[in-house]
N, C-alpha and C positions, 0 to 999 in steps of 0.2 A: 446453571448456565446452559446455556440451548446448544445443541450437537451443530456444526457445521452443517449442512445437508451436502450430498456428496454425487453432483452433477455427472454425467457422460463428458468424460475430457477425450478428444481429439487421437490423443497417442501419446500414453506415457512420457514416452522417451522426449518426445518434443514439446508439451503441455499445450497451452491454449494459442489458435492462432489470432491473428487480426480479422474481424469478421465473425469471428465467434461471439454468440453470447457467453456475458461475466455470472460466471457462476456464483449465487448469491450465498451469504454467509451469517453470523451474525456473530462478531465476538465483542470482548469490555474491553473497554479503552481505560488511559489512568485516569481520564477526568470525565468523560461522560456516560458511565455506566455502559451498559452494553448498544450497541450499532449495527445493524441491519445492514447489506449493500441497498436491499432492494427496495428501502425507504428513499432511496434517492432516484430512483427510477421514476421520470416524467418531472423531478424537478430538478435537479442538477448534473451535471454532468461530473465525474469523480477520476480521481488521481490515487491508486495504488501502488505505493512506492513500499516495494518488500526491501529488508533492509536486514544483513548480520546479524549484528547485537549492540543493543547500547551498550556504551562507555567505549566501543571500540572505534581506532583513531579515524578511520575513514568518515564512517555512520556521525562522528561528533563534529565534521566537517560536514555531511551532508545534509542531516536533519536540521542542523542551527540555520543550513542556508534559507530550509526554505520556511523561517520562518521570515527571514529579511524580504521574502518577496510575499509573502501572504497575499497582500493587496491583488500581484497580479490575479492569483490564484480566483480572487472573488471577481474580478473584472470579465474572467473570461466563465463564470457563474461556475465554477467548478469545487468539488471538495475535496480536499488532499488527505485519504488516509493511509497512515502510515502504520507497517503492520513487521514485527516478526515474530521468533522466539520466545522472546524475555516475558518473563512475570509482570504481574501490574505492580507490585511493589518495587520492583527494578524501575520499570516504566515510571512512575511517578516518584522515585528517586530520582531519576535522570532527566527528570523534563524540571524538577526544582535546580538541580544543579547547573542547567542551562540557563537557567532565568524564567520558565515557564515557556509553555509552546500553547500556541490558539488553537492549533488541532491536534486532533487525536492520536495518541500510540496505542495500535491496538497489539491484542496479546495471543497470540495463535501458541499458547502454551500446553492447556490439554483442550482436544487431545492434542499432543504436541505435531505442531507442524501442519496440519491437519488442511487447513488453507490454501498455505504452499504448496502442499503436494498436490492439491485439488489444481493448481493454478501451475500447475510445470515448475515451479522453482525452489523447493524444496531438497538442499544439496543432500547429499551421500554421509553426510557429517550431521546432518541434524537442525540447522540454520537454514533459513531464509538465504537463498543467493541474492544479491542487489540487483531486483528490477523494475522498472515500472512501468505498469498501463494505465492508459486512457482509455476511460469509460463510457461514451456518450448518452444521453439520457434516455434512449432508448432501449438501455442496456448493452448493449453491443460495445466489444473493444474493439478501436479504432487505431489504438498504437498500443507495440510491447518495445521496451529498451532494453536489455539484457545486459548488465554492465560486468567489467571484472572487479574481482572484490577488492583491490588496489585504487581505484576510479571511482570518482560521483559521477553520475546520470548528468549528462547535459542540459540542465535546463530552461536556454534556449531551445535549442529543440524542440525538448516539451511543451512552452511556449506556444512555438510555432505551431507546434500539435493541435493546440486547443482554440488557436486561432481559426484551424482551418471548419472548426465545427461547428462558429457560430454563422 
């Protein structure tokens, strides 16, 4: 598996801001082998939603949601990956016990966390904090949500996010 590469982040304590280049990555997903960020750079615009852990009750409310909206997801040419923790055999346990997901869960398990931390959101505990950016295909983040672990991401918002980039 290929090492994360491990970018110039802004300031620890506060991780990437808006305006920033998305620092690129590459880890496996449970269904499409491993994922580059930076293959999507000049072709789509991408959605990074850091998430807990599967099986837990928010993340099985959050992640199921957005598979009910996929659709918008391609209208606005966008790719939604979705990234913590968990092993790809979690990962692909938990995406059969949902009924299957169209996109990817990727695995920021070794080195653990690695991503998150790269990306600000990398809690004190070891977990992915629930956040997500907008990537526009230039690579540059254009939106960060920073949610609490209680709460899903708004996504209207998000939405509107990516409305504003076409």
């Amino acid at each position: 598996m290929s090492r994360p590469e491990t970018p110039h982040v802004n300031n620890e304590q506060d991780g990437l801001k808006v305006g920033d280049p998305a620092p690129d990555f590459t880890l496996p997903t449970h269904s499409e082998g491993e994922l580059n960020l930076a293959w999507y750079r000049g072709r789509k615009n991408v959605v990074l939603a850091f998430y807990p852990g599967d099986w837990t009750p928010v993340c099985a409310t959050q992640i199921p949601e957005y598979q009910t909206v996929i659709d918008r997801f391609d209208r606005y040419d966008t790719q939604l990956l979705c990234i913590s923790v968990d092993s790809i055999p979690c990962h692909r346990a938990w995406a059969a016990a949902l009924g299957g997901l169209s996109f990817p869960l990727m695995s920021d398990y070794y080195p653990h966390g690695a991503v998150a931390k790269v990306y600000g959101v990398l809690s004190s505990r070891g977990y992915a904090e629930r956040a997500v950016f907008v990537i526009e295909k230039n690579g540059i983040i254009r939106y960060i949500e920073r949610v609490e672990l209680t709460r899903t991401p708004d996504n209207e918002n998000l939405f509107r996010q990516l409305a504003e980039l076409k």
